[in-house]
C-alpha positions as CSV (number, residue, x, y, z in Angstrom):
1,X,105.7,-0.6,124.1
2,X,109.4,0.4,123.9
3,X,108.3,3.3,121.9
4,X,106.3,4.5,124.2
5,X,108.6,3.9,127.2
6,X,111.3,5.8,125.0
7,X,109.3,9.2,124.7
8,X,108.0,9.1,128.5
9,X,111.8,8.3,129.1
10,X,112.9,11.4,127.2
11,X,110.7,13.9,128.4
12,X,112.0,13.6,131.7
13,X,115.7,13.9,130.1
14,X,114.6,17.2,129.1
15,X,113.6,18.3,132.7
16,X,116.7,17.2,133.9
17,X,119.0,18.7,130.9
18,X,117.0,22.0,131.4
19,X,117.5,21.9,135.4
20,X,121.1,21.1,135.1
21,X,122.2,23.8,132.4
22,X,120.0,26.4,134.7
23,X,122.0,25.4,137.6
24,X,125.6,25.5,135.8
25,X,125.1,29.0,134.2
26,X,123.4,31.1,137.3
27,X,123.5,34.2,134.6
28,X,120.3,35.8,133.8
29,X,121.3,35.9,130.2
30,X,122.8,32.5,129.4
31,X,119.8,31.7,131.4
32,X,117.3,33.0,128.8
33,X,119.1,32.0,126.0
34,X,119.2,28.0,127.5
35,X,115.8,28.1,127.6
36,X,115.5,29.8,123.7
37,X,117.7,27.1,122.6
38,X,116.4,24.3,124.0
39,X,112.5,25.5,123.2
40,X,113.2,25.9,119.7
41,X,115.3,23.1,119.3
42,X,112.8,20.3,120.9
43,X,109.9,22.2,119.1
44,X,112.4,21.5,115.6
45,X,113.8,18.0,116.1
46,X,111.0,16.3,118.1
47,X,108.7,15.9,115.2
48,X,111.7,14.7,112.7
49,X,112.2,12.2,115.7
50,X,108.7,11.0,115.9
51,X,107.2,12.1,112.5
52,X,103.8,10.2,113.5
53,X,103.2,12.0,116.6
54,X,103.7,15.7,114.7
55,X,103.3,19.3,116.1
56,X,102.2,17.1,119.1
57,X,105.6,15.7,120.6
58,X,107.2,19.3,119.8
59,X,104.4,20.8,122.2
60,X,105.0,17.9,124.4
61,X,108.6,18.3,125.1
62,X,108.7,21.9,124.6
63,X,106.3,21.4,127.9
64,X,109.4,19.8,129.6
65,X,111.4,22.5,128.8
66,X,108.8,25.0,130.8
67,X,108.5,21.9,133.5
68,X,112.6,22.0,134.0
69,X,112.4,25.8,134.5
70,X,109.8,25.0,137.1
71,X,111.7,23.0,138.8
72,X,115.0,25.5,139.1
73,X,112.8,28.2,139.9
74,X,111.7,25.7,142.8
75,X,115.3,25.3,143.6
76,X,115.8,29.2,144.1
77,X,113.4,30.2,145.9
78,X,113.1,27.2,148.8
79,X,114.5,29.2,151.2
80,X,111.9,31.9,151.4
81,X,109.0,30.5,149.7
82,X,109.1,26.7,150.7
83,X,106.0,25.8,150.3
84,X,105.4,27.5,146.9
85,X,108.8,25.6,146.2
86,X,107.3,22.0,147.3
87,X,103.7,23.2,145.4
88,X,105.8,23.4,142.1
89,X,107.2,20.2,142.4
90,X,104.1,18.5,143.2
91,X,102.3,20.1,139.8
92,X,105.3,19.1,137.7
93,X,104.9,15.5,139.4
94,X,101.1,15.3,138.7
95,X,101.2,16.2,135.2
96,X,103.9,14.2,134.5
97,X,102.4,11.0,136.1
98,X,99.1,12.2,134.1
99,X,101.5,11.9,130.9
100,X,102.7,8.2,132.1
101,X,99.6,6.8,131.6
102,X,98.8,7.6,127.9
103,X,102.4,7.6,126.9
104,X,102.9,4.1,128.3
105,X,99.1,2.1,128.1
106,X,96.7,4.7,125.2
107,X,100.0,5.6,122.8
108,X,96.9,6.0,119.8
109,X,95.6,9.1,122.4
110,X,99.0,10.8,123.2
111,X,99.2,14.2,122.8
112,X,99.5,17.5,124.7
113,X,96.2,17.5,126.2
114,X,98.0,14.5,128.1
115,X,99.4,16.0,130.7
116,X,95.6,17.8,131.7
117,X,97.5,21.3,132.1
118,X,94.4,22.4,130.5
119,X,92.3,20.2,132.2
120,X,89.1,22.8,132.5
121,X,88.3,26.1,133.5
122,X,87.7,25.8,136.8
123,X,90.9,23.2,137.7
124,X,93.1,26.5,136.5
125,X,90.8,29.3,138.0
126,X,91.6,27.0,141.6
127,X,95.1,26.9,140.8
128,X,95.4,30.4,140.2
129,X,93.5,31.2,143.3
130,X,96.1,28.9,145.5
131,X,98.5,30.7,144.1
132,X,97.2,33.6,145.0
133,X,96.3,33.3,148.1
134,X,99.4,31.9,149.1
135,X,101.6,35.4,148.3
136,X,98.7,37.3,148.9
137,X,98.7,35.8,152.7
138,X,102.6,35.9,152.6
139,X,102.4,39.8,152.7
140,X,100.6,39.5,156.1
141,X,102.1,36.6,158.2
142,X,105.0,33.5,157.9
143,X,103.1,30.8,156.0
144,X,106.2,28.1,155.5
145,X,105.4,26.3,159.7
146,X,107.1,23.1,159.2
147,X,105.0,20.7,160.5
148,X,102.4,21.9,158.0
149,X,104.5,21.3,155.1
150,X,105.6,18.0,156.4
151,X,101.7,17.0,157.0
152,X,100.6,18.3,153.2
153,X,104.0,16.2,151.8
154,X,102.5,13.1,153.3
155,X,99.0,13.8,151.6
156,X,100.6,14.6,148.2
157,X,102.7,11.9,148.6
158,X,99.8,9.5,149.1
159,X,97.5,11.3,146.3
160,X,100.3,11.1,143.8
161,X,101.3,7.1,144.9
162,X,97.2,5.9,144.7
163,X,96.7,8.1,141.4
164,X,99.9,6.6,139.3
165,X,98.9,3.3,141.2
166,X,95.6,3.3,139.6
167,X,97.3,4.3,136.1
168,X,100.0,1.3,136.5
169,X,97.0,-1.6,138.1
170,X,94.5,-0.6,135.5
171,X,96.4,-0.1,132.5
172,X,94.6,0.1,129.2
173,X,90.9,-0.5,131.4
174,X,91.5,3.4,133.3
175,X,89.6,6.1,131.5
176,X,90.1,10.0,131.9
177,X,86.0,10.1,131.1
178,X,83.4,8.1,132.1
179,X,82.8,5.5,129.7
180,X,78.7,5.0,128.8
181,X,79.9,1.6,126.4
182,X,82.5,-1.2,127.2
183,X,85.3,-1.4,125.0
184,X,86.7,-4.8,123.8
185,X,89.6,-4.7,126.5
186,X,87.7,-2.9,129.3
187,X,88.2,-5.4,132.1
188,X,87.1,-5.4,135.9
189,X,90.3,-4.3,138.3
190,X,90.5,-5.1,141.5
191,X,94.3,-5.7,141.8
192,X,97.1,-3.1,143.0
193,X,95.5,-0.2,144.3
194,X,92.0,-1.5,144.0
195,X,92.1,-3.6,146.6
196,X,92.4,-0.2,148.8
197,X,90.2,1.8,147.2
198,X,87.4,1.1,144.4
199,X,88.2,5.1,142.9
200,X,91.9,5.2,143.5
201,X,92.1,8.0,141.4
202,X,89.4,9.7,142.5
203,X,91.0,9.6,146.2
204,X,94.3,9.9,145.0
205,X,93.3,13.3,143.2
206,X,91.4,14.1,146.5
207,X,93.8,14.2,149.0
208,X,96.4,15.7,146.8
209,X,94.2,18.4,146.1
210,X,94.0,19.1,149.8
211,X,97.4,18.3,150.5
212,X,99.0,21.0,148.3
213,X,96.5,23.7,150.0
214,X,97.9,22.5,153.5
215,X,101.5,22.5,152.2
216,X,100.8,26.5,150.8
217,X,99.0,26.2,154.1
218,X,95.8,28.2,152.3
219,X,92.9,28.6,155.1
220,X,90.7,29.7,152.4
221,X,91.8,27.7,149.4
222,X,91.4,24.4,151.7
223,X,87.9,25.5,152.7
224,X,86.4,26.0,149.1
225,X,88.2,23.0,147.7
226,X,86.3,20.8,150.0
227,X,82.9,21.3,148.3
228,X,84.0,21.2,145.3
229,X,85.5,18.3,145.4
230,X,82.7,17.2,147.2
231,X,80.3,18.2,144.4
232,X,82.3,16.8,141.2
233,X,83.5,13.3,143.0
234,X,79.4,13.0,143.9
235,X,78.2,13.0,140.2
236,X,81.2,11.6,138.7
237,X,81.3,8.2,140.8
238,X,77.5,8.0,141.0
239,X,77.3,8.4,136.8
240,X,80.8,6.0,136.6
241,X,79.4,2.8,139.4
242,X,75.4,3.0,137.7
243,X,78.0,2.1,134.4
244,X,80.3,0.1,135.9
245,X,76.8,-2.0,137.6
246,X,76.0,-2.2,133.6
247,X,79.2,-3.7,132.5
248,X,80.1,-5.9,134.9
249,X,76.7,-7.4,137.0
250,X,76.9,-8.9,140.3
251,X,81.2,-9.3,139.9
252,X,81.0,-5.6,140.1
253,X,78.0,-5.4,142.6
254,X,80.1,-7.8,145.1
255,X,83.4,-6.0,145.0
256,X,82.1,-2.3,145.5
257,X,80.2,-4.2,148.3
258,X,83.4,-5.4,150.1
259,X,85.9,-2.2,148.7
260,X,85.7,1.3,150.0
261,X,86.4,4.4,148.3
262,X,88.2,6.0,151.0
263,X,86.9,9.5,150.3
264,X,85.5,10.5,154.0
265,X,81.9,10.5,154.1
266,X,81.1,10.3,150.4
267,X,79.7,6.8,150.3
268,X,77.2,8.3,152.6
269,X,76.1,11.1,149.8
270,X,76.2,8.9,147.2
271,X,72.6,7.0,148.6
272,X,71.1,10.0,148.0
């Protein structure tokens, strides 16, 4: 477990170095070369650290490298884009808490795919669109209104605190996929998190989704994301309980029975 704790530990070391260097020398060349040095030298000397995690752990903190820069370039431009500034953060954040579960409960699994950067085809097509829309809308009209930022803050806040909560309460038990077999130390949660929501992740992802649209403050972006969050949360909690119902009997029957999900109205589609 230390291991584990030690790589999660340094990855966020690298963030901070990066951010801090980019901060001291505001030069467009020193600049470029920090990030050269620092890319190739985590890319050389993370695998000679960790020789059983390989070319993996040099993409990984290579990654932090890219998710420091994120964060200075976050720093710059607060004042005139603020809610592009707080969107950064908030994907740094995500990934990162993404990472903390493998890295400190499935250490066997870790590897770049960890961090779901390249979580599908259609997660990137809808940040891309977000991002987007948000520059694309900035042309037109002011987009940063304060008490929208402050109103999507709260909702990422609470996506990011049930999401890592449901990471942290189920440990080794949380699966990225739906699991069709029980494994040896799958167990029934209902601590933490759980007690507030049966899918923590699930409305944890939900609202954060949302949340970052309302801090970009995307009309259009919000609109579409609602379906299709609709549409994947539908199948993927229907397919997940009918297992879950399998596994765990009447326990499991009793405590979806007495725990909501907490994603508005869904518990309604899901009779159907």
């Amino acid at each position: 477990m230390l291991i584990n704790k030690e790589i999660y530990l340094i990855q966020w070391i690298i963030i901070v170095l990066t951010l801090t260097l980019l901060l001291l020398f505001d030069n467009l060349l020193f600049q470029i070369l920090i990030i050269g040095s620092l890319l190739s030298l985590t890319w050389k000397i993370s695998p000679k650290v960790y020789p059983q995690l390989g070319i993996e752990i040099s993409k990984i903190n290579a990654t932090c490298v890219v998710f420091g820069f994120l964060v200075y370039i976050a720093w710059v431009i607060k004042e005139n884009y603020v809610g592009f500034s707080i969107f950064l953060l908030n994907q740094v954040l995500f990934h990162m808490g993404e990472m903390l579960h493998v890295a400190f409960y499935k250490f066997n699994l870790l590897k770049w795919g960890s961090y779901l950067i390249n979580h599908s085809f259609g997660y990137n097509l809808a940040i891309t669109f977000s991002i987007s829309e948000y520059f694309a809308e900035s042309f037109f009209f002011q987009k940063d209104y304060s008490l929208f930022i402050l109103i999507g803050v709260l909702m990422t806040l609470v996506g990011h605190s049930f999401r890592i909560g449901a990471f942290i309460s189920a440990k080794q038990s949380f699966h990225h996929q739906v699991q069709s077999k029980k494994a040896s130390d799958h167990i029934l949660i209902t601590t933490g998190v759980y007690k507030i929501s049966r899918h923590p992740s699930y409305f944890g992802f939900f609202i954060y989704s949302l949340g970052q649209q309302v801090v970009l403050q995307n009309p259009i972006a919000f609109i579409a994301y609602i379906p299709v969050l609709y549409k994947f949360f539908i199948s993927r909690i229907y397919l997940e309980e009918y297992y879950l119902h399998q596994f765990f009997g009447y326990a499991y029957q009793e405590y979806s029975a007495n725990t909501p999900i907490l994603i508005p109205f869904i518990e309604y589609f899901l009779r159907f």
